[in-house]
C-alpha positions as CSV (number, residue, x, y, z in Angstrom):
1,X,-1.3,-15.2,18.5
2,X,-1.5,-17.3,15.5
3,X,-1.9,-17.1,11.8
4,X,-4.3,-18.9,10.5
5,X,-7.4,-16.7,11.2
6,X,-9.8,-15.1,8.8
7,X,-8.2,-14.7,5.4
8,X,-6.9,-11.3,5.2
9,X,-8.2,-9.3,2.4
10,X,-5.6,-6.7,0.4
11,X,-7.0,-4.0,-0.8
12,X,-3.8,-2.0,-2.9
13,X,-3.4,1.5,-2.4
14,X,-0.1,1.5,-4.8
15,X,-1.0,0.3,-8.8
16,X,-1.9,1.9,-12.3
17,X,-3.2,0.5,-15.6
18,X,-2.6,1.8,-18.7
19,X,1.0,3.0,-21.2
20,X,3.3,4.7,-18.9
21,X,6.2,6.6,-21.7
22,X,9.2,3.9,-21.6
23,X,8.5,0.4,-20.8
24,X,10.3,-2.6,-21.3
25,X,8.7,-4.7,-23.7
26,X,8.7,-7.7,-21.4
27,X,7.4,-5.3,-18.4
28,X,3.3,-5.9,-18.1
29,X,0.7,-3.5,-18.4
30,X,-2.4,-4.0,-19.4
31,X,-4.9,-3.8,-16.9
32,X,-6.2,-7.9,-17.7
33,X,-2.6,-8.7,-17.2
34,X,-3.1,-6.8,-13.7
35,X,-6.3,-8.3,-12.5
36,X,-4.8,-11.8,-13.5
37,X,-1.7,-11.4,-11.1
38,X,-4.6,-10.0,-8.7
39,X,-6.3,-13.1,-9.0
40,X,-3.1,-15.3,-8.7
41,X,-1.9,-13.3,-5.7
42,X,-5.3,-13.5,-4.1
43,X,-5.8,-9.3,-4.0
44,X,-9.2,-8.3,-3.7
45,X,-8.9,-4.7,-5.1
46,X,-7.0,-2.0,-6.0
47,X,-6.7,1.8,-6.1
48,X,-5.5,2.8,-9.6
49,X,-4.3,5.6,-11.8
50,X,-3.6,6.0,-15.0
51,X,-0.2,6.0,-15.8
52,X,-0.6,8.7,-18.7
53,X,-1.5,11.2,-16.0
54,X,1.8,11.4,-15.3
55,X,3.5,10.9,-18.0
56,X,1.9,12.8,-20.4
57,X,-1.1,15.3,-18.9
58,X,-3.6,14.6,-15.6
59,X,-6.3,15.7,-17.9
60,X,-6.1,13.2,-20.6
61,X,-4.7,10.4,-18.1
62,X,-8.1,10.8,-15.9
63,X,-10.3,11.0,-19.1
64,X,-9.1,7.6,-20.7
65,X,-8.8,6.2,-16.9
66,X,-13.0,5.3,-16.8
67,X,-12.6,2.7,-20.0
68,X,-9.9,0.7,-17.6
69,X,-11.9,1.1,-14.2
70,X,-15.1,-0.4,-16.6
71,X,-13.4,-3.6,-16.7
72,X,-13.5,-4.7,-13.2
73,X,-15.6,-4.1,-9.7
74,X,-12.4,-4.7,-8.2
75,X,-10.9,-1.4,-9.4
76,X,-11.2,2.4,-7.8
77,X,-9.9,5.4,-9.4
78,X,-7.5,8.0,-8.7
79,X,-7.0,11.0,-10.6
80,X,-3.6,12.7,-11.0
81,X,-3.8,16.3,-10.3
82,X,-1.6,19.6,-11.0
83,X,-1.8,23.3,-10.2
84,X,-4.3,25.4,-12.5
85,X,-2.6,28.8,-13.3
86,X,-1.7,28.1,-16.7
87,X,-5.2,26.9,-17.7
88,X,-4.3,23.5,-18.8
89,X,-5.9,22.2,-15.3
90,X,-9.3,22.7,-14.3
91,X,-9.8,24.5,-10.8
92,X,-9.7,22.4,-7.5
93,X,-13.5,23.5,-6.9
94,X,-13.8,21.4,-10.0
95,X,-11.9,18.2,-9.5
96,X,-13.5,17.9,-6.5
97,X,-17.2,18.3,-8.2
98,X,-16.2,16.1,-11.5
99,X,-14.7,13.4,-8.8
100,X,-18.0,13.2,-6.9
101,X,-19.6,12.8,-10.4
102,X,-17.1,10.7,-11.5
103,X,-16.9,8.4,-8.6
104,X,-13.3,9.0,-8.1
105,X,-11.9,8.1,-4.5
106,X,-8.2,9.7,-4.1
107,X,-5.6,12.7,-6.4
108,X,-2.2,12.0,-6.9
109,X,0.4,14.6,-7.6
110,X,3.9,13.9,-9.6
111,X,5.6,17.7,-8.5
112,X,8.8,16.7,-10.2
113,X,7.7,14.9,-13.1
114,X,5.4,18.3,-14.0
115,X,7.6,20.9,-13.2
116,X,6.4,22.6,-10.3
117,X,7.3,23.2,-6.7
118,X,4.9,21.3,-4.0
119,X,4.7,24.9,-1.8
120,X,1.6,27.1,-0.6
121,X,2.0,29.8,-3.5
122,X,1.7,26.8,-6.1
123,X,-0.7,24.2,-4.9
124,X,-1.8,25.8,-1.6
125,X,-5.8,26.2,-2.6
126,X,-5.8,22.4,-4.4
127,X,-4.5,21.1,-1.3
128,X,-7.2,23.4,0.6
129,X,-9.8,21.9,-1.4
130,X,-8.6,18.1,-0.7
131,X,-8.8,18.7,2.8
132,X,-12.2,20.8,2.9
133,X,-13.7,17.3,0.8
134,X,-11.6,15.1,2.7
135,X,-9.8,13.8,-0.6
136,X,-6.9,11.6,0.0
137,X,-3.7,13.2,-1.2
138,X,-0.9,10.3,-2.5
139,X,2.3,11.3,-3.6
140,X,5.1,9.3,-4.5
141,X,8.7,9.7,-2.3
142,X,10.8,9.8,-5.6
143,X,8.6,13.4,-6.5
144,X,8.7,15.1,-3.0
145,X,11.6,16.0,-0.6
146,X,10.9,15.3,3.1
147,X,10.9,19.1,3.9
148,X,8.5,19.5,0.9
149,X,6.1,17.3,2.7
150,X,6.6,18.7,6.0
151,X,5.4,21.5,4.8
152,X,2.2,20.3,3.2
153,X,1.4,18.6,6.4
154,X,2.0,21.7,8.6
155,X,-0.2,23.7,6.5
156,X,-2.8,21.5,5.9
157,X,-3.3,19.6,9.3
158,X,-6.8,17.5,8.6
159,X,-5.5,16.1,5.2
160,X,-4.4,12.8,4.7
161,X,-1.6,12.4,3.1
162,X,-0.2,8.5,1.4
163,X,3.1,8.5,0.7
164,X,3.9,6.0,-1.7
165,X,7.5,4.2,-2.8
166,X,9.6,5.6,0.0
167,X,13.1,3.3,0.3
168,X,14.2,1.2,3.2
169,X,16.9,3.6,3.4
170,X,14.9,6.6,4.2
171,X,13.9,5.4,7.9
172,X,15.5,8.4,9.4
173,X,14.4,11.4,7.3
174,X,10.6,9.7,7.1
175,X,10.1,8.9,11.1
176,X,10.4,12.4,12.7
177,X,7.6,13.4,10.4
178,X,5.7,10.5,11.3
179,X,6.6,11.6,14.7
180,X,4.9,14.9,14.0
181,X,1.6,14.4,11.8
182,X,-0.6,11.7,12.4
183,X,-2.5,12.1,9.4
184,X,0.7,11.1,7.0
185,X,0.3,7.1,6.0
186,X,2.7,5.3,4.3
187,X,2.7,2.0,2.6
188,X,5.4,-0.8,1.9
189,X,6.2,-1.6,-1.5
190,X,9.9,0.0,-1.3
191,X,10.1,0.4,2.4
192,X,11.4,-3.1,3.3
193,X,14.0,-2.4,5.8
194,X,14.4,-5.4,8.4
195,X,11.8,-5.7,10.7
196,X,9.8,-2.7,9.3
197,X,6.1,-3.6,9.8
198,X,6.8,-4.5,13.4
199,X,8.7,-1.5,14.3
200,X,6.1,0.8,12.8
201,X,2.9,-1.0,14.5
202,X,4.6,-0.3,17.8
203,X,5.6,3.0,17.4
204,X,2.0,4.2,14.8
205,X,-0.5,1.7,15.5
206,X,-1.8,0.2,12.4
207,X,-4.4,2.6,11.3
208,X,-1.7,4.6,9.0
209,X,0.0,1.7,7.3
210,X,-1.0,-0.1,4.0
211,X,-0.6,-2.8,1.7
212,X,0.9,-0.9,-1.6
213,X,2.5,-3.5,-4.6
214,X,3.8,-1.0,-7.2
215,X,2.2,-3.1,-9.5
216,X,2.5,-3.3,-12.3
217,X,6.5,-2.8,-11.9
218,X,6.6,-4.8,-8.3
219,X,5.3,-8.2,-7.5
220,X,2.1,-7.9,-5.2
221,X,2.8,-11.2,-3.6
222,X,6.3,-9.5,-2.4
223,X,4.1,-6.6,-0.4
224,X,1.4,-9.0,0.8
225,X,3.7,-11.4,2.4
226,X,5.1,-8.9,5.0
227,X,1.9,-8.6,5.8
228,X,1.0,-12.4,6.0
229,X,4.2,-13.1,8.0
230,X,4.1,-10.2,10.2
231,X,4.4,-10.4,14.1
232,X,1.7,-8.5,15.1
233,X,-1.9,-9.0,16.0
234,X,-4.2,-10.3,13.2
235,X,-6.7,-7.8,13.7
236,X,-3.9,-4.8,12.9
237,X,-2.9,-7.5,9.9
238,X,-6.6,-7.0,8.0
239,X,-6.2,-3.0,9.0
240,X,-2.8,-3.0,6.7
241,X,-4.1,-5.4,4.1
242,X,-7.1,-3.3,3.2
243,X,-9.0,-2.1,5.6
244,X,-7.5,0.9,6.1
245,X,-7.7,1.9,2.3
246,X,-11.5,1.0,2.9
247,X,-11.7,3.5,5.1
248,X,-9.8,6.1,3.4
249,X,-12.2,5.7,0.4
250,X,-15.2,4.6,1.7
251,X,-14.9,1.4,0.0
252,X,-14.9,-2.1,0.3
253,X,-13.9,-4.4,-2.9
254,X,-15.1,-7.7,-3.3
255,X,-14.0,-10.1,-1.0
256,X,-11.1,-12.0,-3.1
257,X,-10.4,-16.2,-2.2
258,X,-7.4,-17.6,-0.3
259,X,-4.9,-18.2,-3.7
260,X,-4.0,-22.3,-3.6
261,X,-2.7,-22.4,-7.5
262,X,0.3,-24.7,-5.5
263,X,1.7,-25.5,-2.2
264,X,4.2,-22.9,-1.6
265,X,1.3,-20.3,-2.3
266,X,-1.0,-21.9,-0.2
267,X,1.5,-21.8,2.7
268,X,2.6,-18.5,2.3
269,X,-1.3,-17.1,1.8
270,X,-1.8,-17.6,5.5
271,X,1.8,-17.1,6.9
272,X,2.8,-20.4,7.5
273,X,6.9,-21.9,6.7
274,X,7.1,-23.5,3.8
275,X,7.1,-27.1,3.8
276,X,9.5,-27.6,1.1
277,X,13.3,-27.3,1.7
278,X,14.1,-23.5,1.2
279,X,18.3,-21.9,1.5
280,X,19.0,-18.4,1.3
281,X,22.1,-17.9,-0.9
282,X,22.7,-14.4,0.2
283,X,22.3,-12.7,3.4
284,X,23.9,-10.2,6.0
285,X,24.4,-10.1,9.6
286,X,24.9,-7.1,12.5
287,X,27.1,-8.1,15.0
288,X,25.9,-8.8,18.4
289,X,25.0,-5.5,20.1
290,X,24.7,-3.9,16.7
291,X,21.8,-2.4,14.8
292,X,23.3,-0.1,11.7
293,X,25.1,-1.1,8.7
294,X,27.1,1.6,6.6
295,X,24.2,4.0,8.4
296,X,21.2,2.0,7.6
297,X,19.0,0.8,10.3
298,X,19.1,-2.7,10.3
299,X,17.3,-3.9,13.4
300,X,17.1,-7.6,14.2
301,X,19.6,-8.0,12.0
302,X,22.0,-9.7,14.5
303,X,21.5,-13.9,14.4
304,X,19.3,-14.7,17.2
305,X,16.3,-12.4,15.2
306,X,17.3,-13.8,12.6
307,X,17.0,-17.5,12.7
308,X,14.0,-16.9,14.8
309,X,12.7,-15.1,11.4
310,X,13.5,-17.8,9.1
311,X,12.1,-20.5,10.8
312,X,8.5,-18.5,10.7
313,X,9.3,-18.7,6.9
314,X,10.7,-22.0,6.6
315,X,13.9,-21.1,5.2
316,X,16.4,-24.1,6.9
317,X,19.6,-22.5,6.0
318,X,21.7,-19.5,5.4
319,X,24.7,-18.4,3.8
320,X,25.8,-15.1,5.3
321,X,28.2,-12.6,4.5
322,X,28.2,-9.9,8.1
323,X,27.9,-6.4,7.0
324,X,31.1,-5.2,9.2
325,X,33.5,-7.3,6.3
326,X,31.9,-6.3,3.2
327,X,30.7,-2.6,3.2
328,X,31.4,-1.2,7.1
329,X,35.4,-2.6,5.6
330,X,36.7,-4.8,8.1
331,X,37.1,-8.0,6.2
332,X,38.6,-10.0,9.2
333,X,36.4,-8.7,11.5
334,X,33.3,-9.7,9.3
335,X,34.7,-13.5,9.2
336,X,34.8,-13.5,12.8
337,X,31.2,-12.5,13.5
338,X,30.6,-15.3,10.7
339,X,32.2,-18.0,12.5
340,X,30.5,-17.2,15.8
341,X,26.8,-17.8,13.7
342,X,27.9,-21.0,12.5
343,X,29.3,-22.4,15.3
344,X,26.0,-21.0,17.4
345,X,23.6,-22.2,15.0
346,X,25.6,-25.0,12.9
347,X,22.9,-26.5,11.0
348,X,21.4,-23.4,9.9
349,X,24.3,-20.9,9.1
350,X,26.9,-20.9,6.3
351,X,29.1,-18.5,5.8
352,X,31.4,-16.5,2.9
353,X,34.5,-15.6,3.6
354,X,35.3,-11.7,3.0
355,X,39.1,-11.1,2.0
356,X,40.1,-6.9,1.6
357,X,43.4,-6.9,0.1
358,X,44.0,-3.3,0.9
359,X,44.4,-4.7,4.3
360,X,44.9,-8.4,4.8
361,X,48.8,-8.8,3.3
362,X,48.5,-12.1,2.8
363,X,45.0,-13.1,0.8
364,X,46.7,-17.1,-0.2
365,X,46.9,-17.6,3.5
366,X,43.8,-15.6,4.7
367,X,41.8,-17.7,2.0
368,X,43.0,-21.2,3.7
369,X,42.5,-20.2,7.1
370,X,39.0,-19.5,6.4
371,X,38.7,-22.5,3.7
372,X,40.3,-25.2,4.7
373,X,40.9,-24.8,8.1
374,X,37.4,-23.8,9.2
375,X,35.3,-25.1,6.5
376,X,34.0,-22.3,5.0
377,X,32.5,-23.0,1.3
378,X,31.4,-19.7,0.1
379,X,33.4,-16.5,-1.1
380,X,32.6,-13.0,-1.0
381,X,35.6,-10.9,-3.4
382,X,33.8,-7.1,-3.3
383,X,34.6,-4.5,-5.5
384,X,32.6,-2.0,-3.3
385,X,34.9,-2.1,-0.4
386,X,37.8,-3.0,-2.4
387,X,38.0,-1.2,-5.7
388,X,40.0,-4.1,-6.9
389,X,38.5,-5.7,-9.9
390,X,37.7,-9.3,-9.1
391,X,40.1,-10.9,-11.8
392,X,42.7,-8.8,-10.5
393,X,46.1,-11.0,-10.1
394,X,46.0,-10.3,-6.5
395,X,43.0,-12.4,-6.0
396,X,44.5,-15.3,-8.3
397,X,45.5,-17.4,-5.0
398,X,42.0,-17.7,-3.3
399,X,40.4,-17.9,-7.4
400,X,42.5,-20.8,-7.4
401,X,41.8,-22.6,-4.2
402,X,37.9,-22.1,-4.7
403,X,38.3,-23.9,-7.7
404,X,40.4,-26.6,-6.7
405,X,37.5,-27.2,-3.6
406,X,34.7,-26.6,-5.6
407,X,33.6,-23.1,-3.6
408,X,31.3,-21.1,-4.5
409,X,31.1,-16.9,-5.0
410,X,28.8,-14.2,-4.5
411,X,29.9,-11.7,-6.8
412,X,28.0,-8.5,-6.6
413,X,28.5,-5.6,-9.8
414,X,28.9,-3.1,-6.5
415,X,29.4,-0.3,-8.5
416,X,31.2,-1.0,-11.6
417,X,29.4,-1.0,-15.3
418,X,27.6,-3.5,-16.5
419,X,30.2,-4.3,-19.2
420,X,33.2,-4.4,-16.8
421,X,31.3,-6.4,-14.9
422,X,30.1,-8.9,-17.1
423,X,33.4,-9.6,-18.7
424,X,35.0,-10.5,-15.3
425,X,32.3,-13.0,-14.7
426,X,33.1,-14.4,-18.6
427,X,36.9,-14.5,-17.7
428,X,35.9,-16.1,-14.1
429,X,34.3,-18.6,-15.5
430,X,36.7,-19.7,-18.2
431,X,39.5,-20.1,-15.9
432,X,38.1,-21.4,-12.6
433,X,35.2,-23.7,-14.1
434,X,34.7,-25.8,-10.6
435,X,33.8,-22.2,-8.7
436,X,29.7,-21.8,-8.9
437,X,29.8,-18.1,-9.6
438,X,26.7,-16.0,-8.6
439,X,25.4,-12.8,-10.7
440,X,23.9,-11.0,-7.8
441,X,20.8,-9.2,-8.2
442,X,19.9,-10.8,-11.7
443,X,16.6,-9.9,-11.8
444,X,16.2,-6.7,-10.5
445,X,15.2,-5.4,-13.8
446,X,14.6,-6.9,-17.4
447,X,17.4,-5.1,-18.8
448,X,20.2,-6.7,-16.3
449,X,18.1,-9.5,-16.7
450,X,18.8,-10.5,-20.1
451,X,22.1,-9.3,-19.8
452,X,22.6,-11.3,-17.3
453,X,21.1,-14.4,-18.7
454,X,22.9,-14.1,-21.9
455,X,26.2,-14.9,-19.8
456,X,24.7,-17.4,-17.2
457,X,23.7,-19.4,-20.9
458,X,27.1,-19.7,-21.7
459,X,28.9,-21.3,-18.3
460,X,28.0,-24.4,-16.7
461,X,29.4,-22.6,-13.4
462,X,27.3,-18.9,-13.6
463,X,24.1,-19.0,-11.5
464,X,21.8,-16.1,-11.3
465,X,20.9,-14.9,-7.7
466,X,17.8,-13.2,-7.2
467,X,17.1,-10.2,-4.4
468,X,16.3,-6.7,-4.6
469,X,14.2,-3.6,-3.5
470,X,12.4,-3.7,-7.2
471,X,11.1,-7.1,-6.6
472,X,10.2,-6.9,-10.4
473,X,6.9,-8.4,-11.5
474,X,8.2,-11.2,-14.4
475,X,11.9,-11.3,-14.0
476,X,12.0,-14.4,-12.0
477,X,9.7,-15.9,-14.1
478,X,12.1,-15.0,-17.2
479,X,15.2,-16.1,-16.1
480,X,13.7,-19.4,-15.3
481,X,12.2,-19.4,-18.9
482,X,15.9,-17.9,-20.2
483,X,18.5,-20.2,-18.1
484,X,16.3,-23.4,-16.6
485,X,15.1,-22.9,-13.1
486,X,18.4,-25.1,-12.4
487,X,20.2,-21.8,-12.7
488,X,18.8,-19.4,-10.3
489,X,19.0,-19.0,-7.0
490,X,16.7,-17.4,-3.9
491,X,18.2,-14.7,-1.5
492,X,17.2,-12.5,0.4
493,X,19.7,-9.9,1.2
494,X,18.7,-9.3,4.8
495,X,18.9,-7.3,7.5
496,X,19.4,-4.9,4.8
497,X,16.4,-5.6,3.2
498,X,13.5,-7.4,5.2
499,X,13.3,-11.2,3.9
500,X,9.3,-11.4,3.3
501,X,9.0,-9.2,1.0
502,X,12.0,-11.3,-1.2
503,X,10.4,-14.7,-0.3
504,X,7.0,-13.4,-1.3
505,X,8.3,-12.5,-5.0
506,X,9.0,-15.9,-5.7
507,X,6.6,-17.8,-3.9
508,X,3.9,-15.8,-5.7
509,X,5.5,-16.1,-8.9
510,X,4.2,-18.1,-11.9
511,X,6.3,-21.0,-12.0
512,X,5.5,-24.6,-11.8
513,X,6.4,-26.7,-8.0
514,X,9.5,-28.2,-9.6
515,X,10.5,-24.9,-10.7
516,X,9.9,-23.4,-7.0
517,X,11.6,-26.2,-5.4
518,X,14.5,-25.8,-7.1
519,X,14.8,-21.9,-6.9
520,X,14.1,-22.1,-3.1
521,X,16.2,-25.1,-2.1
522,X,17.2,-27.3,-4.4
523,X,19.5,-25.7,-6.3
524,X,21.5,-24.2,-2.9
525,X,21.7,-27.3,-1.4
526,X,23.3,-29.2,-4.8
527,X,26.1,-26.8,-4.7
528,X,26.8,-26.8,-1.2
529,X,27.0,-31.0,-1.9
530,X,29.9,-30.6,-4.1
531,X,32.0,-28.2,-2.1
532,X,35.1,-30.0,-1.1
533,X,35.7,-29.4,3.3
């Protein structure tokens, strides 16, 4: 099997256009700021609604919808959709005749953000009608319970049903209905546990999987590169990217080019590592014989899957934290599992050093063994499995010996506010200036974003770490704009979250080479250089 085969053509089932009540003023949303991160992310078309249907009224999102679809061939509509009783919603006889006229391909329905329960009394005959026309139904998981769409499925057996948004952590509750109604798809744009795509096409097939971005909140080029990079047949590959939305629809968009704005684009486009040097500054690992973390399924998340992984990507190093220290609690344990990944794979793994002081007596002496007797450069203080704030006088010993050898630490919010967390990394910084500290998940939205880069501007020694589920279209691209692109940091987060979709966000991103180079690599690599072993 190899990659580099017909160029795969997305087709997303997951986007809207239009004003959608709050938005961050930094947060895109035109629809010509959408087609232009089509075009840069190579996306041939996508399935929209209007994002006044939900948060205002269906009726007047589907009527200002047609001005938005009239500004590309590359853009199908999708009408939002809600119960008629009250009279402010026309009859399912006719949304399905006014879609035919209409051209309309597909209904979405927001139960929770309208007020009304998804059950037979209240939407029984629209769903009746879907599935009489064959009308795709999407719903997003945030507006639905499992047992809500259970339901649906067991009383509407011949209608297919997208759900949309459903987290990586939701593996459990989401496969037994799989399990028990083939006509239920999903797609990927939130559903990034570790070795997802793979699991799924060996236990579904591909036929009821698709590409889904989020856009305009989530970065496409983080849901197509799952795709790109996944290990499965290419012909299942163009199935996910868009031909099973064709089919849905009865479709096709206009065939979109292989994006080449640079070379880490170019790579990634057609699933090949990157050539440039690329580090992830956060990961995880699962123990050897392990597969769950604090519940989650993390599968292939011990090392051997996981440097196999990265070296399909290109990334050349790791610095992991193993999940059993940080939030399954056993600190010393973790640092064990740690050691045996670096001393397997010694050019490729890193590791931080996890110290509980609810259990480990002695953290002074814990933090050399770990330091300076092993070589360790990278520490992982955690409030979450702690409770113990991080500038705490009980962590003052291993502060100080990461400062004096030039460590550096991932320091996660994990729980506390934004405020009591942003003044530890301010009091951090002032008094152990030779420890690189990391703001984990900077840009997970614009809001910690500029928070975040408002303190990163004011220390030499505060770096901004990227990862998370959000993968939010233009955060990366203002931080580097906010801080310097010497200032942030790729990660990846996995086997808790699957690493494509993570690598994809930024290689897709709209920053120059230099800036990529450093982001991916560069910037890892300079502070590992100055750690003192």
């Amino acid at each position: 099997m190899t990659n580099i085969q017909l160029p795969l053509q997305f087709f997303d089932c997951n986007a809207s256009v239009g004003k959608i009540a709050y938005k961050h003023r930094l947060q895109p949303w035109k629809t010509e700021q959408i087609l232009s991160v089509m075009d840069q992310c190579g996306i041939a078309g996508a399935l929209v609604y209007h994002g006044m249907a939900k948060a205002h009224s269906p009726m007047y999102g589907n009527s200002v919808l047609a001005d938005e679809l009239a500004k590309s061939p590359r853009l199908y509509g999708c009408w939002g959709a809600m119960p008629d009783h009250l009279g402010d919603f026309i009859s399912p006889e006719q949304l399905a005749a006014n879609m035919r006229a209409e051209g309309i391909h597909a209904v979405k329905l927001f139960p929770k953000a309208h007020y009304y329960d998804p059950g037979q009394r209240t939407i029984g005959p629209l769903l009746a009608e879907l599935e009489r026309q064959r009308i795709p139904l999407l719903v997003d998981a945030s507006e639905i319970s499992f047992d809500q769409l259970a339901d649906i499925l067991t009383h509407h057996p011949a209608l297919t049903l997208l759900l949309q948004g459903a987290s990586w952590s939701q593996e459990r509750r989401l496969f037994p209905i799989m399990d028990a109604y083939d006509t239920l798809c999903v797609e990927f744009s939130a559903l990034q546990s570790n070795a997802i795509i793979e699991m799924m096409y060996e236990r579904y097939g591909a036929e009821r999987l698709l590409f889904g971005s989020g856009m305009p909140f989530k970065s496409p080029g983080a849901a197509r590169s799952l795709i790109d990079y996944a290990q499965i047949p290419n012909e299942a590959k163009q199935l996910i990217a868009g031909g099973n939305l064709c089919r849905l629809l009865g479709v096709t968009p206009p065939e979109a080019e292989l994006p080449e704005q640079d070379a880490v684009v170019l790579e990634a486009s057609r699933g090949l590592p990157l050539s440039i040097p690329v580090y992830d500054s956060h990961t995880h690992l699962i123990e050897e014989g392990g597969g769950t973390g604090s519940g989650f399924p993390m599968l292939q998340g011990t090392i051997d899957p996981m440097i196999a992984m990265y070296r399909k990507l290109g990334i050349r190093k790791m610095s992991i934290a193993p999940w059993v220290g940080i939030n399954g609690g056993d600190s010393e344990a973790g640092n064990a599992v740690a050691e045996q990944a670096v001393l397997k794979y010694p050019d490729e793994v890193e590791a931080y050093v996890v110290i509980d002081p609810n259990y480990v007596a002695d953290v002074e002496r814990e933090a050399r063994k770990w330091h300076v007797d092993k070589g360790f450069k990278g520490m992982k203080p955690y409030y979450f499995l702690s409770h113990i704030p991080y500038t705490d006088p009980v962590y003052t010993p291993w502060w100080r010996l990461g400062n004096e050898r030039r460590l550096y630490a991932l320091v996660d919010p994990a729980g506390q506010s934004d405020a009591a967390y942003t003044a530890q990394i301010e009091e951090l910084a002032q008094r152990y200036p030779e420890v690189n500290l990391f703001m984990d998940h900077a840009a997970r939205t614009f809001e910690i974003a500029e928070l975040y880069a408002a303190v990163a501007r004011k220390y030499d020694n505060v770096t901004l770490q990227l990862t998370y589920t959000s993968v939010t279209l233009g955060s990366i691209e203002y931080l580097v704009k906010e801080v310097g692109a010497h200032k942030v940091l790729f990660g990846t987060d996995s086997p808790m979250r699957d690493p494509r979709p993570q690598f994809g966000w930024l290689a897709y991103a709209d920053l120059t080479m230099e800036e990529k180079e450093a982001v991916f690599g560069g910037n890892m690599k300079r502070i590992w250089d100055r750690c003192l072993v």
